[in-house]
Backbone as CSV, one residue per row, in Angstrom:
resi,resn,N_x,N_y,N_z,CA_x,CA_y,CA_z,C_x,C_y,C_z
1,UNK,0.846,-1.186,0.000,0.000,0.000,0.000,0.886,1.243,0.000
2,UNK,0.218,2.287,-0.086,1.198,3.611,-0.957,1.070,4.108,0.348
3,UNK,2.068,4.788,0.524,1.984,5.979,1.666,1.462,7.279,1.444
4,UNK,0.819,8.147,2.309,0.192,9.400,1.711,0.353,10.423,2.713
5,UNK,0.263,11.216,2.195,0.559,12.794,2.952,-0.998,12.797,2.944
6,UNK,-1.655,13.833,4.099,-2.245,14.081,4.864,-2.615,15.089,4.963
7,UNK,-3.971,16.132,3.960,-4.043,17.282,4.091,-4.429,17.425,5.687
8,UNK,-4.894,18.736,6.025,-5.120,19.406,7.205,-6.789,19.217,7.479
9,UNK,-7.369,19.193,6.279,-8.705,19.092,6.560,-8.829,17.917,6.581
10,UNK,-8.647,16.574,6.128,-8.664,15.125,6.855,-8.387,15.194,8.180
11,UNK,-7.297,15.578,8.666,-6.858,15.553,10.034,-8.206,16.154,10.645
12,UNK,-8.518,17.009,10.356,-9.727,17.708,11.130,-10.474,17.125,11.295
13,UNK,-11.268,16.599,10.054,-12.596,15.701,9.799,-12.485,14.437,10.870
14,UNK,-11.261,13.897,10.800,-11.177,12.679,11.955,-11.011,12.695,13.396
15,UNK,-11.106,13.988,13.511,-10.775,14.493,14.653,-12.378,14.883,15.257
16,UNK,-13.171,15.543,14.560,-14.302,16.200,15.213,-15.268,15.078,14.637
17,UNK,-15.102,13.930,14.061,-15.815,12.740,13.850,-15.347,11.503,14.182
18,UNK,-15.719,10.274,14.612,-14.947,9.141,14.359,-15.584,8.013,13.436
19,UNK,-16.443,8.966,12.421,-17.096,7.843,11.570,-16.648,8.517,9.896
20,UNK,-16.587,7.780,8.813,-16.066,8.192,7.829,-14.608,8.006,7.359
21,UNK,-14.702,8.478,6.132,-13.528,8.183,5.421,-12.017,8.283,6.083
22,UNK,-12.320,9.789,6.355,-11.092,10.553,7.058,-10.837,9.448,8.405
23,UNK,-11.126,9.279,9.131,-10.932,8.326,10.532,-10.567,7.046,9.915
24,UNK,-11.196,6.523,9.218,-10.617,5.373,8.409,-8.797,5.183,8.024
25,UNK,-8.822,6.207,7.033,-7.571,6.204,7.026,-6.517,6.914,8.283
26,UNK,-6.930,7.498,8.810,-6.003,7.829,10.594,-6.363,6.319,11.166
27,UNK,-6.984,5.200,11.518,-6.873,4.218,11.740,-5.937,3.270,10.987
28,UNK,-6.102,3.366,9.875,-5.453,2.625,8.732,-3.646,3.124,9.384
29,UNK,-3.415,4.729,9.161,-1.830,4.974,9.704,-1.940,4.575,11.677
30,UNK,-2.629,4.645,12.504,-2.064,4.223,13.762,-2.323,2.432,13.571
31,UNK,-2.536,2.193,12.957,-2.552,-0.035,12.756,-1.153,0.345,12.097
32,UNK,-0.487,1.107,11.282,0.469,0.916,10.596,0.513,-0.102,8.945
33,UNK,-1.003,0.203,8.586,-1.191,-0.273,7.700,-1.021,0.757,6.410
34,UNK,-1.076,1.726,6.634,-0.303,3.112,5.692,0.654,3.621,6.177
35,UNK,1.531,4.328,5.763,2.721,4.775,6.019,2.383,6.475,5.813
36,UNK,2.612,7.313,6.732,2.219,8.561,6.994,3.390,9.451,6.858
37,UNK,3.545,10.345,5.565,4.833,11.370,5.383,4.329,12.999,6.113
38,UNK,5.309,13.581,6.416,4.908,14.868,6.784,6.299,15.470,6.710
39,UNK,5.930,16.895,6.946,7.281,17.382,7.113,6.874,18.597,8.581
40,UNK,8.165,19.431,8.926,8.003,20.291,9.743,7.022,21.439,9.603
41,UNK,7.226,21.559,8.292,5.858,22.705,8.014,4.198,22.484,8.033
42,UNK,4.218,21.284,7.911,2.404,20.437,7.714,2.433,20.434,9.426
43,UNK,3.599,19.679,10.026,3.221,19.506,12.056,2.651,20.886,12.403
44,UNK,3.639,21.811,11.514,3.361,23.293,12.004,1.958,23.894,11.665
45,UNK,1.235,23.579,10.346,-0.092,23.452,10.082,-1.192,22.704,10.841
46,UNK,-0.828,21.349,11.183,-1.734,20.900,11.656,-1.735,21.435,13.288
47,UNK,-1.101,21.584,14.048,-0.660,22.569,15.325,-1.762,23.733,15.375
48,UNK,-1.508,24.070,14.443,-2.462,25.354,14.273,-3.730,25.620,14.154
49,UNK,-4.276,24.936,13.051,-5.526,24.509,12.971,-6.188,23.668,14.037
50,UNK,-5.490,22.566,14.285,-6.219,21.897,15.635,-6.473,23.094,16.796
51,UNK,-5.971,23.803,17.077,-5.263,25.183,18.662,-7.105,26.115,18.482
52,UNK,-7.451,26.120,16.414,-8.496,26.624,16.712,-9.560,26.543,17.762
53,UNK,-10.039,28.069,18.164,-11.020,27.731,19.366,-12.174,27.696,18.309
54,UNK,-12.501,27.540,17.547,-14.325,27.429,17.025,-14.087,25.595,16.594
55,UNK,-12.949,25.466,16.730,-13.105,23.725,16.491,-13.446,22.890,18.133
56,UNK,-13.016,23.799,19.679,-13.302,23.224,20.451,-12.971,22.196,20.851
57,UNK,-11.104,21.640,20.231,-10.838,20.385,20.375,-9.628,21.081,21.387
58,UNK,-9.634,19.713,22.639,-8.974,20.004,23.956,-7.694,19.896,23.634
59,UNK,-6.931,20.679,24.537,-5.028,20.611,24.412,-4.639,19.006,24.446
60,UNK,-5.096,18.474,25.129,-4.866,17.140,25.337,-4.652,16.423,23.910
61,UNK,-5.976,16.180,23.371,-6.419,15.450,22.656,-5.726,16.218,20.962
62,UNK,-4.931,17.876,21.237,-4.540,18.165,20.021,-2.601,17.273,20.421
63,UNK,-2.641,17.307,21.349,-1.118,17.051,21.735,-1.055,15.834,21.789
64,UNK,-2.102,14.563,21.993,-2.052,13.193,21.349,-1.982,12.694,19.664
65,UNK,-2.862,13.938,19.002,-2.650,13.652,17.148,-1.530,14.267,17.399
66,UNK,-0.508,15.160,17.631,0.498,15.592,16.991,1.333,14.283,17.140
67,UNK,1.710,13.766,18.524,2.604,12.721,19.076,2.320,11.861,18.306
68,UNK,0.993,11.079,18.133,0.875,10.232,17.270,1.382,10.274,15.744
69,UNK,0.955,11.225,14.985,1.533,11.980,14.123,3.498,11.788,13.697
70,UNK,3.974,12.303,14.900,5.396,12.027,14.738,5.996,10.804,14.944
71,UNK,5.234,10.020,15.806,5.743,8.301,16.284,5.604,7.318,15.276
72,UNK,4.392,7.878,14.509,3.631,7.160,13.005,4.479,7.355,12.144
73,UNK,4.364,8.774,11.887,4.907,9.117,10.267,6.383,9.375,10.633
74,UNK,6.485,9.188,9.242,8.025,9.605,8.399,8.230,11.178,8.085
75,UNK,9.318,11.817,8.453,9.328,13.202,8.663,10.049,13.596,7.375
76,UNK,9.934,14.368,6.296,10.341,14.709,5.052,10.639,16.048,4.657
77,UNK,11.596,16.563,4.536,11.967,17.724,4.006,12.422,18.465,2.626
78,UNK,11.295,17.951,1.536,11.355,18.098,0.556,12.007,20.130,0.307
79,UNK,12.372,19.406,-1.188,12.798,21.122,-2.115,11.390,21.809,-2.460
80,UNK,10.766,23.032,-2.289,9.865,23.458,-2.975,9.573,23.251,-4.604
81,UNK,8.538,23.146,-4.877,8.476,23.230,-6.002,8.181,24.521,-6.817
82,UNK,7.380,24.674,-8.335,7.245,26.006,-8.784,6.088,25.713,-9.396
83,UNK,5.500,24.673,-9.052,3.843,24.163,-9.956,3.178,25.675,-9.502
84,UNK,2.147,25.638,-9.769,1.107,26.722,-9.430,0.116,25.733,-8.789
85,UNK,0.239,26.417,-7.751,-1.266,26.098,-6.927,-2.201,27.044,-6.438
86,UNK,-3.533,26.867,-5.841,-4.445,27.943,-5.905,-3.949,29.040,-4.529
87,UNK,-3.737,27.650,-4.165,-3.577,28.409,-2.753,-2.255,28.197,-1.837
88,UNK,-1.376,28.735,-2.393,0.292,28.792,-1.744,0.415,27.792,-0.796
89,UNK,-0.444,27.861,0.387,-0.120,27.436,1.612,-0.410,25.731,0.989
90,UNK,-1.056,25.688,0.516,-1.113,23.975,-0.283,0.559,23.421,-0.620
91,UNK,1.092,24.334,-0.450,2.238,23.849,-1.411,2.938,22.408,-0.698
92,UNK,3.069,22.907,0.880,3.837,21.846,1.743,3.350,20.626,1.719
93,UNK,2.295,20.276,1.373,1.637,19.148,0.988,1.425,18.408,-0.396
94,UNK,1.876,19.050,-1.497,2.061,18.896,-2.439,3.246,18.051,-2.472
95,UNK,4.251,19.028,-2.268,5.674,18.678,-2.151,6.524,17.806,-1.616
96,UNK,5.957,17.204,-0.313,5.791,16.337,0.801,5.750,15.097,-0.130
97,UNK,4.429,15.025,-0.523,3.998,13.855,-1.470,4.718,13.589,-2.765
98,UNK,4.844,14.672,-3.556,6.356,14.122,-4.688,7.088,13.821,-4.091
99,UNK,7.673,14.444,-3.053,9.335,13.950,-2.488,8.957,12.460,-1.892
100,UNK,7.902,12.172,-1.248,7.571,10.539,-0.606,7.125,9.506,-2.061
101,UNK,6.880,10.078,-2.953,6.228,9.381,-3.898,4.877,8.371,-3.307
102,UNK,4.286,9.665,-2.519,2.891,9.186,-1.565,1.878,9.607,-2.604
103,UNK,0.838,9.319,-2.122,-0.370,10.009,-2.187,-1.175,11.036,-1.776
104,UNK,-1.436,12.435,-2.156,-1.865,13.540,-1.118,-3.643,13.351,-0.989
105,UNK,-4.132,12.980,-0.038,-5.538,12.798,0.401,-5.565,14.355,0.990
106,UNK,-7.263,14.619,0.385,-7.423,15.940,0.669,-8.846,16.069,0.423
107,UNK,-9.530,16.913,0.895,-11.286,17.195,1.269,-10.881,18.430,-0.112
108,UNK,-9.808,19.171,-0.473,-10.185,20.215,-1.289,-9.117,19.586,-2.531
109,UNK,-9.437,19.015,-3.499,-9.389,18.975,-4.625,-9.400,20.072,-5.630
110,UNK,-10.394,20.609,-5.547,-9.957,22.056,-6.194,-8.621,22.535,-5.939
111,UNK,-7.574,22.650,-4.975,-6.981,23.697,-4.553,-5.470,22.528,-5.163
112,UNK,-5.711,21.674,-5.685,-4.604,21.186,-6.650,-4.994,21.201,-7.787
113,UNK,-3.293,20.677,-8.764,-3.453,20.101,-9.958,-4.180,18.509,-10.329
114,UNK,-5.126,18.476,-11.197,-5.726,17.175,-11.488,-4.340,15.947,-11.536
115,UNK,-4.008,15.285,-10.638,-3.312,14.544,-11.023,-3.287,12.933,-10.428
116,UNK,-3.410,12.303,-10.699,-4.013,10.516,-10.018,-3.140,10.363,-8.896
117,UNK,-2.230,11.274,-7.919,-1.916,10.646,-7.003,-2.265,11.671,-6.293
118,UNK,-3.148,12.342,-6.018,-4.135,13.581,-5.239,-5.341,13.114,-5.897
119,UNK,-6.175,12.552,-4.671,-7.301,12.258,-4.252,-7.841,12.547,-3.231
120,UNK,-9.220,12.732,-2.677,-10.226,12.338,-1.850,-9.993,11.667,-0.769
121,UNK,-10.631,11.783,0.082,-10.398,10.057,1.357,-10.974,8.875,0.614
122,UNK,-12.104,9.096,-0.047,-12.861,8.026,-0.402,-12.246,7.586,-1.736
123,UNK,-11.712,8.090,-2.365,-11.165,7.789,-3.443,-9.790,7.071,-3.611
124,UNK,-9.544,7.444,-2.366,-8.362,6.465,-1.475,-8.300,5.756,-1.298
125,UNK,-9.784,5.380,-0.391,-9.962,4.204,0.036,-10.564,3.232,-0.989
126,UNK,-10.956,3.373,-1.825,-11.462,3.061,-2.789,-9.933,2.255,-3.943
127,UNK,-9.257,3.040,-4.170,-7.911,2.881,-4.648,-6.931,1.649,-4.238
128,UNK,-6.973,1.970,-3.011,-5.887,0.632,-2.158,-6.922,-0.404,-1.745
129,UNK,-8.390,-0.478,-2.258,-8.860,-1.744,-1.424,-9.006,-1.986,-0.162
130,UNK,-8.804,-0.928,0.815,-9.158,-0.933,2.199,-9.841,-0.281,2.994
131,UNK,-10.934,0.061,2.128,-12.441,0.542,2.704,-13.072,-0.578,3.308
């Protein structure tokens, strides 16, 4: 099975749900049945976004996904690239995933290039057979 980078809004979705796609595959990486890339700049994203107060998720429980997060995944410090993306801050996740030769799972599709290894959760799961 392919390893995949991890947008920010999956992380979320599995976080303020435990039913669905997104939780699926965060189960799938703590069994160690996917292999989870990140780099310092995505920890630094997901840090952030979790800290939101309109998400209402406790220090605790943001400081168990990060740990988990780093004990799981593989830490990657890819070269930037110069693709165009919609939205800059996409980039670290882009890049992450060429340099792992992962897969980037992501709730916003729009905000990449059409390309078969950026998908969906479900399209993921759908992909590797382990839905």
């Amino acid at each position: 099975m392919r390893g995949v980078v991890i947008d920010t809004n999956v992380v979320i979705s599995s976080t303020l749900t435990s039913e669905g796609n997104p939780h699926k595959i965060m189960e799938l990486i703590s069994e160690k049945h996917v292999k989870l890339y990140y780099s310092s700049a995505i920890l630094d994203e997901y840090k952030r976004v979790l800290a939101y107060k309109k998400l209402n998720i406790s220090n605790q429980t943001q400081e168990k996904i990060i740990e988990e997060i780093e004990k799981l995944g593989v830490l990657v410090e890819p070269i930037s690239s110069i693709i165009h993306l919609l939205h800059e801050d996409d980039r670290i996740f882009y890049d992450v995933a060429k340099a792992s030769h992962a897969i980037l799972v992501t709730g916003n599709l729009k905000h990449y290039p059409v390309e078969p290894t950026i998908m969906t959760p479900a399209d993921y799961l759908k992909s590797e057979s382990v839905s």
